[in-house]
C-alpha positions, 0 to 999 in steps of 0.5 A, spaced: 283 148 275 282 156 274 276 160 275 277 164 269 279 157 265 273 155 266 268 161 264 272 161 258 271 154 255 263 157 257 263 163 253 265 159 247 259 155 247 263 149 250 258 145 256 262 145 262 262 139 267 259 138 274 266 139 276 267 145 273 260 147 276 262 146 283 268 149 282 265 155 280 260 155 285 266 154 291 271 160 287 268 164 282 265 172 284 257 174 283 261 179 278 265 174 274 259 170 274 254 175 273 258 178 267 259 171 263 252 170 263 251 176 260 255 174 255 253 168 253 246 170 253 248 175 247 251 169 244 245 166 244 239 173 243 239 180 240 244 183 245 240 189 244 233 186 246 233 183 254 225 181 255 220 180 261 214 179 263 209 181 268 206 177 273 203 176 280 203 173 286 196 171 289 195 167 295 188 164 295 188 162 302 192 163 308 190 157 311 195 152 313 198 146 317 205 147 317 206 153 320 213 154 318 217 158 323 220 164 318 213 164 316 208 171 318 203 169 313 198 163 315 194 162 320 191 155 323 184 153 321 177 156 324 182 162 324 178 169 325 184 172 320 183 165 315 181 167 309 179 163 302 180 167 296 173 168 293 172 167 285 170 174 284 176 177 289 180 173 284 177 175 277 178 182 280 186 181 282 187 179 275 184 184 271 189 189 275 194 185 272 192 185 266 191 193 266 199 194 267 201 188 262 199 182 266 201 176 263 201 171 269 199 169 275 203 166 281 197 162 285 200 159 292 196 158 299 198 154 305 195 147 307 189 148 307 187 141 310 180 141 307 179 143 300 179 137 295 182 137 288 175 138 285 176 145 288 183 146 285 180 144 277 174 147 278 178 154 279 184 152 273 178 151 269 174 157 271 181 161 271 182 158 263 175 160 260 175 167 263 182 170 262 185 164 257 191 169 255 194 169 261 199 163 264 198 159 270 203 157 274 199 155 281 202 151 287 209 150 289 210 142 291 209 142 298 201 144 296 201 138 292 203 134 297 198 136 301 193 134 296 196 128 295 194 127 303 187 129 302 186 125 296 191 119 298 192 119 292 200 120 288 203 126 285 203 124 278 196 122 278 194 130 282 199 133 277 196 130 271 188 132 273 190 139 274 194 140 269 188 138 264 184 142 269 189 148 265 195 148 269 201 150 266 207 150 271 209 149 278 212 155 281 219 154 286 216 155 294 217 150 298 224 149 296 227 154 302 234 150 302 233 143 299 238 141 306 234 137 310 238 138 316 236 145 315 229 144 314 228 140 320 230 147 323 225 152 320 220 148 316 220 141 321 212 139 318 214 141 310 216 136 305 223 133 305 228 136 299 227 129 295 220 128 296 220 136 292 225 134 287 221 128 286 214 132 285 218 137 280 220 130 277 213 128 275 211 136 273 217 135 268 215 128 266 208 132 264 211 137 260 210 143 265 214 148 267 218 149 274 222 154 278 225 154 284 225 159 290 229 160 295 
């Protein structure tokens, strides 16, 4: 098994196997990579058009019960720096968006143990009437957790309700390394890599798009 052999059979449209897939993980240079890619997306798309979109990353609370050790954001409960985000700091961080061409919104916080699912529907369904053009991609798989701890309640189950609420994606965080060897290290309060791979099951069994961070 060659690396260039490989690159090959995927540059002329074949599906490469997880074995191919490993072996290239373990063999194959950033730039060998970087210039296949390439070329298979001119297959697939105008070679003269690369597309992207404008987002924003907004943290609606710092309050959070995991206190991760790379983590400088968030602060405990009854903090002096603790902070929710109120609507109208929202609404204001959002129309700067759009003034630069803002399509999407990135909405992540900690932990917080107190705030219930009713607060989050309310917000995506506030969110969804006052700026419907724009996307919402809104808590990473370990904010649901946590909800499913406050609500004791399953991940489908909060998934479903918020993505009627007007949700339309999960972003990646929390997914660190999907190692738990490793995250028993830095993030010892944080779910486990299957527990998160589980919660990005249910989002796609809903038809909601997902990302992963590390």
């Amino acid at each position: 098994m060659k690396v260039d052999s490989i690159l090959k059979k995927a540059e002329n449209g074949e599906r490469i196997n997880f074995e191919e897939g490993v072996y290239l993980y373990q063999n194959a240079s950033l730039a060998q990579l970087g210039v296949t890619a390439n070329q298979i997306r001119t297959q697939k798309a105008d070679p003269e058009i690369v597309t992207y979109l404008v987002d924003r990353n907004i943290n609606y609370t710092n309050v959070c019960t995991t206190n991760c050790k790379f983590c400088n954001f968030y602060r405990p409960p009854g903090h002096e720096e603790a902070y929710i985000l109120s609507r109208e700091e929202l609404n204001q961080k959002i129309i700067e968006t759009k003034e630069i061409g803002g399509t999407r919104i990135l909405m992540q916080g900690g932990h917080h143990p107190d705030l219930p699912l009713t607060w989050y529907t309310d917000l995506l369904k506030w969110l969804r009437a006052t700026h419907p053009e724009i996307e919402l991609d809104c808590f990473s798989p370990s904010e649901i957790d946590n909800l499913c701890l406050v609500e004791g309640r399953n991940a489908f189950e909060i998934l479903e309700e918020l993505r009627d609420a007007g949700l339309r994606g999960l972003p990646g965080g929390g997914a660190e390394l999907l190692d738990d060897e490793i995250r028993s290290k830095v993030s010892p309060k944080k779910i486990s890599g299957v527990r998160w791979l589980e919660i990005m099951g249910a989002a796609h069994e809903l038809g909601l798009h997902t990302s992963c961070s590390m």
